[in-house]
N, C-alpha and C positions, 0 to 999 in steps of 0.2 A: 799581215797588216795591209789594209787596203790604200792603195795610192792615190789621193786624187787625181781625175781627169776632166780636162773644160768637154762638154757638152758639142762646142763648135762655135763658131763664130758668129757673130750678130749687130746690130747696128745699136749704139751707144745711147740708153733710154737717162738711166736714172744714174748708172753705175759714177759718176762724175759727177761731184755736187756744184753749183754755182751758186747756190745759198751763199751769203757775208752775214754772219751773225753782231750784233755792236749789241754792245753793252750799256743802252742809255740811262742808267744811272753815272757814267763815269763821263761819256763826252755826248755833245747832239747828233743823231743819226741825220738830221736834216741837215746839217754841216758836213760832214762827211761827204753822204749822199752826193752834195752839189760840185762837191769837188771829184767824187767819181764818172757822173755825169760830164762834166767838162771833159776828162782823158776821154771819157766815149766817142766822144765827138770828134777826137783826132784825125780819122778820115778827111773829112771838112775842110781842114787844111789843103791839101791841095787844090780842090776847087777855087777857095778862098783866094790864094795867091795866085793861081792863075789867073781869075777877073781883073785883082790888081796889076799885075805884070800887063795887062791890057791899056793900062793908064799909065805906064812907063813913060817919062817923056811930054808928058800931059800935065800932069800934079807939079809942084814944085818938090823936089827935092826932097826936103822935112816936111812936106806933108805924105810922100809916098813912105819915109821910112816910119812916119809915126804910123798910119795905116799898115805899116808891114808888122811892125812890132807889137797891133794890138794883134792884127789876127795869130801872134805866136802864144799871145797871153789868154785869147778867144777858144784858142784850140792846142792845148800842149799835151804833148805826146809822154810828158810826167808832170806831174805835180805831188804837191806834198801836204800832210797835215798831222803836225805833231812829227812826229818819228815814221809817221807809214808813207811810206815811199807807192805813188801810185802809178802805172807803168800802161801803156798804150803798148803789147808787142806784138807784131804782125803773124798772122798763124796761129796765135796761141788759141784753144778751142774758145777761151770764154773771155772775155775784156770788164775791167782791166784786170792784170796781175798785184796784186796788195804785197808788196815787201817792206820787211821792217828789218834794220840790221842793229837789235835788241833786243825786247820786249814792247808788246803789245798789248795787253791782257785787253784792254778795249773792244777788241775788232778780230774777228777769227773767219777761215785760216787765213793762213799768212804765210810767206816764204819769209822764214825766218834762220833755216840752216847756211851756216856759210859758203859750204861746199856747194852747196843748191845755187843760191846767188851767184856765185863765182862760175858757174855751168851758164847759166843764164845773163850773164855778162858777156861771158866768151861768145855765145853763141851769135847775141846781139850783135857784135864787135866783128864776128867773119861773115854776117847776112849784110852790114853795111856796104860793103866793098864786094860780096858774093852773092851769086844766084846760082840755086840749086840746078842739074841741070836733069830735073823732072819736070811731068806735066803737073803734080799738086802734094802737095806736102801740109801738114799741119802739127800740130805736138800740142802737149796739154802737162801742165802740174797735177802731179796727183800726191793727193793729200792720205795720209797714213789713217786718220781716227774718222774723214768722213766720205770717202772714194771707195768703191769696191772691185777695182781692180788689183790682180795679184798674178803672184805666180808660187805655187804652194812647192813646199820645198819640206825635207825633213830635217832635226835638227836633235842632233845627239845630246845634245845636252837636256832638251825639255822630253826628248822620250817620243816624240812626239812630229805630227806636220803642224809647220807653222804657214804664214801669205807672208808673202815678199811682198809688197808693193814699193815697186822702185820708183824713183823722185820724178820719173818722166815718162813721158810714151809720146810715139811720132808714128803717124801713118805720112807712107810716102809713096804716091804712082808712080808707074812706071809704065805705061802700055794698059795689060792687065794682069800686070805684076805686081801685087801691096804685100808694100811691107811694113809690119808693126816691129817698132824699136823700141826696148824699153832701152832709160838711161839713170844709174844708180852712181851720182858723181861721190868723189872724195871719200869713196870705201878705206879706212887704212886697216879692217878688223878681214885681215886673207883666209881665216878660218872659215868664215861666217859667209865671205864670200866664195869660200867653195863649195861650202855646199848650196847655197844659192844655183851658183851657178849647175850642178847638179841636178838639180829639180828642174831647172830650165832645160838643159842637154836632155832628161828623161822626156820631158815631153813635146820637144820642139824641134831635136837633133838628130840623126841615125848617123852611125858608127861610120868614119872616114878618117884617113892616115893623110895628113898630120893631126889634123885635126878633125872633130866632129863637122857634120854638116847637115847645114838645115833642110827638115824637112818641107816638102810644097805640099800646101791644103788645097781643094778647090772648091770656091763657095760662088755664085751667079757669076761665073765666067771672068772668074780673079782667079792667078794664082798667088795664094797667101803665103808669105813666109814670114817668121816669127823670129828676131834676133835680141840678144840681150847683151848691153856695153858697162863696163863700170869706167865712169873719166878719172882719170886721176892725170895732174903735170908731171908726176912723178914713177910714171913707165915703169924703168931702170926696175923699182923694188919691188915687181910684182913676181910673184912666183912663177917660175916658168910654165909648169901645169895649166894655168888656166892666163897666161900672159895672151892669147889669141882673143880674149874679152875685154882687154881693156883698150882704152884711147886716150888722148891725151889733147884731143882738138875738135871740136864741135864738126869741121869738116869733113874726118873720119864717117860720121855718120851717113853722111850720102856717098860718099865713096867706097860704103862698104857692101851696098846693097845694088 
């Protein structure tokens, strides 16, 4: 049976959809739109409040905080419409992020797994207070039905190689050290994630006591290395086999490379 193998490495064309599909029969794409537009803008903000901060002292009062409070509403870092949650997150490859914690059928895709969410909360929640301490980092959602990033892996039960596309992927500098992380939060199926992680170890890993270790590529004067993480809060239940894959804290991830 022949095993897949990636080609090599390359800069990111199509593989990554930023299409937002809306359903206008059900809600207005120009409504929408207006309000993803606004999250765009979030940058702005700074600027914004800084001019103002320049009138500190100047304005009365209630007039500096009415000016402060428009530009929070000029330029917000989330907004909302209906149930879709829309999100300004710094790094993320493509703006904004569209989360729905339900259904959406309107408006695709969507982060809509909870586990997904709850990754992407945390992460939010330790970049507030933390900075990585690389020269550049970035991460991107990847969507299962319209992404073409994977990692092929074989699976006993379909007979067969299947794609992993894990919920996440992060390129992170170092010098000229990159490294691609995928991140596959809130696995609780340990079969599925063994062999997973298998497919990954066959093509990413060479043999080291305790554990595997990754191999280094080299593509225009990078050395690439290729790591793969499943988060879970819940450590403790993971099998010990493949326990050296899991993490439990968004800040694991740069502390591991």
């Amino acid at each position: 049976m022949r095993v897949p193998v990636p080609a090599g490495f390359k800069m990111l064309s199509t593989e990554i959809s930023r299409t937002v599909k809306i359903d206008a029969d059900s809600v207005s794409p120009a409504e929408i739109q207006a309000v993803i537009e606004r999250v765009k803008r979030y940058p702005e903000r700074k600027r914004a409040v800084a001019e103002l901060s320049a009138l500190y002292g100047v304005l009365p009062a209630k007039e500096y905080a009415r000016r402060y409070d428009e530009i929070l509403k000029e330029f917000p870092q989330t907004a909302y419409f209906r149930n879709l949650e829309i999100r300004y997150v710094p790094n993320h490859y493509y703006e904004p992020v569209l989360v729905v914690r339900g259904t959406a059928d309107y408006i695709s895709p969507v982060l809509d797994v909870a586990g997904e969410i709850a990754f992407l909360d945390a992460l939010e929640k330790f970049l507030q207070k933390n900075s990585p301490a690389v020269d550049w980092w970035g991460f991107s959602k990847i969507h299962a039905h319209t992404d073409n990033i994977y990692i092929p892996y074989y699976s006993p039960t379909e007979g067969d190689f299947r794609k992993f596309k894990p919920a996440y992927i992060f390129w992170i500098r170092k010098g000229n050290d990159l490294h691609i992380v995928f991140v596959e939060p809130e696995s609780t199926n340990f079969t599925g994630a063994l062999h997973k992680a298998t497919g990954y170890r066959y093509l990413f890993t060479e043999p080291a006591y305790p554990h595997p270790r990754r191999k280094i590529f080299h593509k225009d004067n990078l050395r690439i290395t290729v790591s793969l993480f499943f988060y879970t809060t819940r450590k403790d239940t993971v099998p010990p086999d493949i326990r050296d894959l899991w993490i439990s804290s968004p800040q694991e991830i740069f502390s591991a490379v």
